[in-house]
N, C-alpha and C positions, 0 to 999 in steps of 0.2 A: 895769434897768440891766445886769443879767448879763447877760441873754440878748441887747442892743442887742451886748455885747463879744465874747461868742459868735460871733453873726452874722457882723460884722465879722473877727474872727480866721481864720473858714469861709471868708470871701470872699475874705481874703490869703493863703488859703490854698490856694485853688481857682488864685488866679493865678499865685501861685512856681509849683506843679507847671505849669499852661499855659506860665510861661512858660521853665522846668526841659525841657519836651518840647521847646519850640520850638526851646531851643539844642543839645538833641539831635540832632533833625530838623537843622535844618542843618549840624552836626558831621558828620552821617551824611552829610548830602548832599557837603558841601565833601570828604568821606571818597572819597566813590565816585568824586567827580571827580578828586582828587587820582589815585587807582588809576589811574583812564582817561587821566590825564594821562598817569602815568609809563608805562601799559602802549602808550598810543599813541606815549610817547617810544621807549621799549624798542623797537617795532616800528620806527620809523623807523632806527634805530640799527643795528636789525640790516639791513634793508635798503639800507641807505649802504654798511653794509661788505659786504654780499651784491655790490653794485654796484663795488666799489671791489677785490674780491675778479676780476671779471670783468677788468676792466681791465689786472692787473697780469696775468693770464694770456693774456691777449692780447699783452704784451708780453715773452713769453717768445722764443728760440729757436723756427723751425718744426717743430725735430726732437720734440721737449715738449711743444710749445703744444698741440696737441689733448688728451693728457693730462692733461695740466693744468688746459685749460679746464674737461672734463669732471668734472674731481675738485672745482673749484669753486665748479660750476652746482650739482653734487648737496650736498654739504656745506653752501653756500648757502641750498638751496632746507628743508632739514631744520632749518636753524637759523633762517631767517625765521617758518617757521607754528608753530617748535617743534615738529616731527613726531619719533620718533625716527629714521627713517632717509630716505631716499631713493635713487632708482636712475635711470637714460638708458637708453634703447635707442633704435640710429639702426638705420635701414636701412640695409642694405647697396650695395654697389654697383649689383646688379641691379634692389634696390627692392621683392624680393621678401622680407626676413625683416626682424624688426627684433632687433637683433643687440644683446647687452647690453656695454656700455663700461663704466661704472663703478658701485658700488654700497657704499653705505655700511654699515659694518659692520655696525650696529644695525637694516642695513631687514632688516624681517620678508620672506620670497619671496613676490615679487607676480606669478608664474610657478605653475603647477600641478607640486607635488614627489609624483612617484610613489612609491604606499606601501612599494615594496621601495628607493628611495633614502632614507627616512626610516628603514625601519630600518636602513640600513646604517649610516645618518649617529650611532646610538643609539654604534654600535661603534665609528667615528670621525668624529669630531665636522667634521674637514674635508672630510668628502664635504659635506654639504650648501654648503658654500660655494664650493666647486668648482661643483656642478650650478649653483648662480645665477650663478656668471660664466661658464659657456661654454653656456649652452643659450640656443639664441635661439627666436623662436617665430614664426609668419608672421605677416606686416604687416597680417592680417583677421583675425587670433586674440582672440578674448572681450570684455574693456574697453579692452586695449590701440587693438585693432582699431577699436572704436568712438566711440573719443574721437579717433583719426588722420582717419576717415573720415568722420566729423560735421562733424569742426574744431571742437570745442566738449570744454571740462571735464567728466570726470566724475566722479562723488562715489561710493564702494561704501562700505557702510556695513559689511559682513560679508563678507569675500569667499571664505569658506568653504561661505557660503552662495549665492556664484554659480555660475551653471551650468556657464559655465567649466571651475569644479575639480569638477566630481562627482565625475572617478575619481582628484581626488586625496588625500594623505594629510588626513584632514579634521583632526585633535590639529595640525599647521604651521599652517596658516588660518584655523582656527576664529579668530574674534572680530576679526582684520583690518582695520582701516579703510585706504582708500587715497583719494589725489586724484590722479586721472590726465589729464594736459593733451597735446595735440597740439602738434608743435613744426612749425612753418608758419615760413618764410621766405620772403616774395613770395608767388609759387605752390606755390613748391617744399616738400611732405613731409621735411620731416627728421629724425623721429622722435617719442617721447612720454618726456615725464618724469614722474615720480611720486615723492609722499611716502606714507607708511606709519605708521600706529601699530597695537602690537601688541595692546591693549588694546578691549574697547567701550566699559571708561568713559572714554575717552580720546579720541573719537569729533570729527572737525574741525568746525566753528563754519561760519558764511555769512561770517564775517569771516576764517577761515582761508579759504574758496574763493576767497574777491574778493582777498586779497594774492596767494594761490598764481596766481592768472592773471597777475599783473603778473610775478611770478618766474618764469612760463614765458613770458610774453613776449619780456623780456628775454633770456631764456636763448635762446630760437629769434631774435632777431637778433642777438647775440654770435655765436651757433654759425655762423650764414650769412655775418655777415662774416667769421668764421674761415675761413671754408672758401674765398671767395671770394680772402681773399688766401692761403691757400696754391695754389690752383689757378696764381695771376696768377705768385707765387712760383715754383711747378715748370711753366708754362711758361717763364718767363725761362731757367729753368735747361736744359730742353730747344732753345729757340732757341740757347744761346749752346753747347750739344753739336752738336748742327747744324751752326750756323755753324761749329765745329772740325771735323768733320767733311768741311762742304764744300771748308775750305779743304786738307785733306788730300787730298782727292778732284782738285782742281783741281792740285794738285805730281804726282799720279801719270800726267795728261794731259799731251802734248809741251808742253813749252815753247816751242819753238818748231819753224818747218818743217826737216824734212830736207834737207840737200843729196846730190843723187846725179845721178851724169851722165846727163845725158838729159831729166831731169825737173825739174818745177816742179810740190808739193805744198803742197796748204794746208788746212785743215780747220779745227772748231769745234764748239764743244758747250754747249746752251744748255737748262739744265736747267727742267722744270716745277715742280720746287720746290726746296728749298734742296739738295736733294743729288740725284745724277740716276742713273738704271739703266741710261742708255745709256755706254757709252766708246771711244773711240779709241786708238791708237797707232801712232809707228811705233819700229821696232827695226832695228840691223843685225846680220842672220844671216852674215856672212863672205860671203868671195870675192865681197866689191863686192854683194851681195843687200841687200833691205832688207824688213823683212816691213810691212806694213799692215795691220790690224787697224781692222772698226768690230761693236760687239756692243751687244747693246739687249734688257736683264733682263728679261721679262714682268711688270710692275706698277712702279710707285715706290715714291721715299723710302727709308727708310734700308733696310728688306729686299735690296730691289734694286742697292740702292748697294755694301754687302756681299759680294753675290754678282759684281758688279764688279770688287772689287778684286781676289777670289778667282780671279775667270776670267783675269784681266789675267797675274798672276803664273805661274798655268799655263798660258797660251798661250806664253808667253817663255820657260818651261823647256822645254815641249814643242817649241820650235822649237828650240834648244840642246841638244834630245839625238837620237842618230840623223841618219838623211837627212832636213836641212831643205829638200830642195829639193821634197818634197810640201807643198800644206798641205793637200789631203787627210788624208796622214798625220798631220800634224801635230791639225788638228782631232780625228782619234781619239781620239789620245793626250789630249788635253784633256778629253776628253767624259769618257773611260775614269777620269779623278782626281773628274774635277769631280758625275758622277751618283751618287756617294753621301751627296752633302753638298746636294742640290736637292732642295728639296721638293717633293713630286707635283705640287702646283697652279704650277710655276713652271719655266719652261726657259730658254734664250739661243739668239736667232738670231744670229748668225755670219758675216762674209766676211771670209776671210785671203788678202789677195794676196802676191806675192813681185816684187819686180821687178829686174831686174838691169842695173847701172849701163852705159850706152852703148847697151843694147839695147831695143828697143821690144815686146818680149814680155813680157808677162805674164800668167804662171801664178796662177789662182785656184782657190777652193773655198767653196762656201756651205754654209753650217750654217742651213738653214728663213731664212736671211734675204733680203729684198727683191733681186731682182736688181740687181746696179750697171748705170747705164748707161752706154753709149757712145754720145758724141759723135763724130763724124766732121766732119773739118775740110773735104776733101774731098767731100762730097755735102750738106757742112749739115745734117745729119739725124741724127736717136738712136733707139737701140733697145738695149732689154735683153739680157743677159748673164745668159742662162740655161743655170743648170748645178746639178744633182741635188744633193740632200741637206735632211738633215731637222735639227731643231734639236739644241741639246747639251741633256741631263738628260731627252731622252724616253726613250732606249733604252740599254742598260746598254753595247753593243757590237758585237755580231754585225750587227744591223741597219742600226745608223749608218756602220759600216765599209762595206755594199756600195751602199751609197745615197749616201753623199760621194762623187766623183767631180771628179777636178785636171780644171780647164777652162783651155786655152792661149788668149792672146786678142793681136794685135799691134796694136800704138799705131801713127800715120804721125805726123808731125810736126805740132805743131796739135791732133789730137785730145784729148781729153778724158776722163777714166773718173772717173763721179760714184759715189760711195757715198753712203748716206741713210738716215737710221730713218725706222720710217713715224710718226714727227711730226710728216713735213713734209707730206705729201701725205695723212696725217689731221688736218692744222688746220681749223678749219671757223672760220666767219666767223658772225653773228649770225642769218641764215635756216638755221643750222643746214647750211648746203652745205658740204664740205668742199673744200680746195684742190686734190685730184687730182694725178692722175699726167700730164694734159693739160698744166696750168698749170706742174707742175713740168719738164715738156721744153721748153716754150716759155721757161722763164726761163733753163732751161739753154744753147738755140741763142741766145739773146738774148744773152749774158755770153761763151760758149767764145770768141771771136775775144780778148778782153780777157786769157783767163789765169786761171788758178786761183783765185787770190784773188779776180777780180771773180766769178766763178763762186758762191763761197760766198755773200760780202758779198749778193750781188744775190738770190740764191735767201731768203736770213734777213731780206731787206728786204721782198720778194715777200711770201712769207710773212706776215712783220709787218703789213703793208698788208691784205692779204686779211682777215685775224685782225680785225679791229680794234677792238673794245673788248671782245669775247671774250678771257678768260681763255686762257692756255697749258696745254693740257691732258694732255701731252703730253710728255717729252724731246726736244731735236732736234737731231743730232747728221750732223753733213754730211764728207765728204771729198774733193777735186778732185785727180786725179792727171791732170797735163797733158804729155803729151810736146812738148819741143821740138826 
């Protein structure tokens, strides 16, 4: 009977403990789940506000936004895997270095620290933090290099022990772990981010690699659309410099035509891009005189435009000081203010007429530009007005002086004196031909019977026509002096 009680008491006894395990066993398990709950919430959590972190810096001012951004991509990126620090490095302009932007306090250097900056850093403690913000490294340099150029994550488990740093300080790097990702926009390289731990027991997981990639994901399209709208941003802001620009550029142009007895002038200026290198004028120099001016900067855009306004100014004092009745002279004197301030690769061709009111003579001078032509009412026929000199900002003086040379030229009534940049007779049409000096006298004897104004109109029509879905490549910048 004992032993039946025995038995039995063994057997209820064998089963508490069974089933004492079992409810451990699942305590444990419902345990480990419960961690992985909280620790896959934790993760979520941090990458919501990693994400949400992005957003508001995007929504900063453009002046900040970059900074900003950058401070929390990395901050972000150190608090999602739990790393202690993180760093950015973009390339630069060139494309040639990857330049360091920002770096978290805590990141250990993920750069090679030479051993005389290490011990420096022993004596003050802010050399070393100095050397990680300003040394950038080339965009093929060690891991960095290799995770840009793969396009793929990399994991260093020791990065004292990469080849990299052999000659660096090994006591900074020793035991390092890093995850280093490529920051890819579209096609476009736009640098690598990395997290850091300073420890090996500390050493990142498959499940830190596989977030860390979503967090540089994310961070290389944030960063591209950042950049995309500041670009869109400071063009706007360029266009709308421009546009003030041209319209300044456009008040310094006649307003409208001269009146002076004898004549009937009319001119226009029709820029290849928002702001133009060619200009016109005219001015009254006294005793009934009136000067004409047409000049065309070597290159566009706002360089050229510049040296425009500069030329315009000193042609009109140079004519208002001294005997205006050269414009040889006059051209000197301009040359003489203006070649210090032109840069080597860049000069002004030049014609300054004078013409005086009642009288059919007109005195010129060219600076290296296009001969004006003459029209002749009388024989229906044109031919250039050719007369000596060389451009303004080639030659400091000496040279320019005896190479300008005043050319006398008289008008009959009816004739015509065309000025022109070669815009006009370098426009080229879609087989690449260009409009010529041929086409530009036939539009000329076509229009002279009609007058100045049809003269231009007709020539800028011509032109246009020829062009025709050819781009302007060019400034074109016309003047018609008609004696009546």
């Amino acid at each position: 009977m004992m032993v039946a009680v025995s038995a039995c008491l063994a057997v209820a006894l064998v089963a508490l403990v069974a089933a004492l395990f079992v409810l451990r066993s699942q305590a444990d398990v419902s345990g480990r789940l419960r961690r992985q709950r909280d620790a896959i919430e934790t993760e979520e959590h941090r990458m919501f506000d990693f994400l949400h972190g992005l957003s508001e810096a995007l929504s900063g001012d453009a002046a900040t936004e970059r900074a900003s951004l950058h401070r929390t991509i990395v901050r972000g990126a150190a608090m999602v895997v739990d790393a202690h620090g993180s760093a950015i490095y973009l390339l630069d302009k060139a494309g040639e270095r990857l330049v360091p932007q920002y770096q978290s306090e805590a990141c250990p250097p993920l750069i090679p620290v030479p051993p005389h900056i290490a011990k420096q850093a022993k004596k003050t403690p802010t050399t070393l933090d100095s050397y990680r913000r300003l040394t950038s490294v080339g965009r093929d340099w060690g891991p960095f290099g290799e995770a840009l150029k793969t396009g793929r994550l990399l994991r260093v488990d020791n990065l004292g022990a990469h080849p990299s740093f052999e000659r660096a300080d090994p006591a900074i790097h020793r035991g390092v772990s890093a995850m280093i990702a490529p920051l890819i926009y579209g096609n476009k390289q736009l640098g690598v981010l990395a997290v850091a731990n300073a420890s090996l027991a500390e050493r990142f997981t498959e499940n830190d690699f596989d977030v860390f990639r979503s967090v540089a994901e994310q961070s290389a399209f944030t960063l591209g659309n950042a950049i995309v709208h500041t670009e869109a941003a400071e063009k706007r802001r360029l266009d709308q410099e421009l546009s003030t620009a041209s319209e300044v550029q456009r008040i310094l142009l006649p307003e409208k035509a001269p009146e002076l007895e004898g004549f009937r002038i009319a001119g226009a200026n029709v820029p290849a891009k928002t702001v133009s290198g060619d200009y016109f004028d005219y001015f009254d120099i006294g005793d009934g005189r009136l000067g004409v001016v047409i000049a065309d900067v070597s290159g566009k855009g706002v360089p050229a435009s510049l040296i425009t306004a500069m030329c315009r100014s000193v042609v009109r004092a140079s004519a208002g000081a001294g005997d205006s009745g050269s414009p040889a002279a006059i051209l000197a004197s301009a040359n003489q203010q203006l070649f210090p301030d032109i840069r080597e690769d860049m000069f002004i061709s030049l014609a300054f007429a004078i013409l005086h009111a009642g009288d059919g003579v007109v005195r010129l001078a060219r600076a290296g530009h296009d001969p004006p032509l003459h029209y002749s009412a009388d024989g229906n026929t044109v031919f250039p007005v050719e007369s000596p000199g060389i451009a303004i900002g080639i030659d400091a003086g000496d040279v320019f002086t005896k190479a300008t040379r005043d050319h006398d030229l008289e008008l009959a009534t009816g004739d015509i004196l065309l000025f022109y940049t070669d815009g006009v007779n370098e426009a080229t049409d879609p087989r690449g031909e260009e409009f010529g000096l041929d086409r530009l006298h036939a539009a000329l004897v076509s229009a002279a019977p009609k007058g100045a104004e049809a003269v231009v109109a007709s020539i800028l029509h011509a032109v246009e026509r020829f062009a025709g879905t050819v781009a302007q490549n060019d400034d074109i910048t016309l003047i018609a002096v008609e004696k009546r």
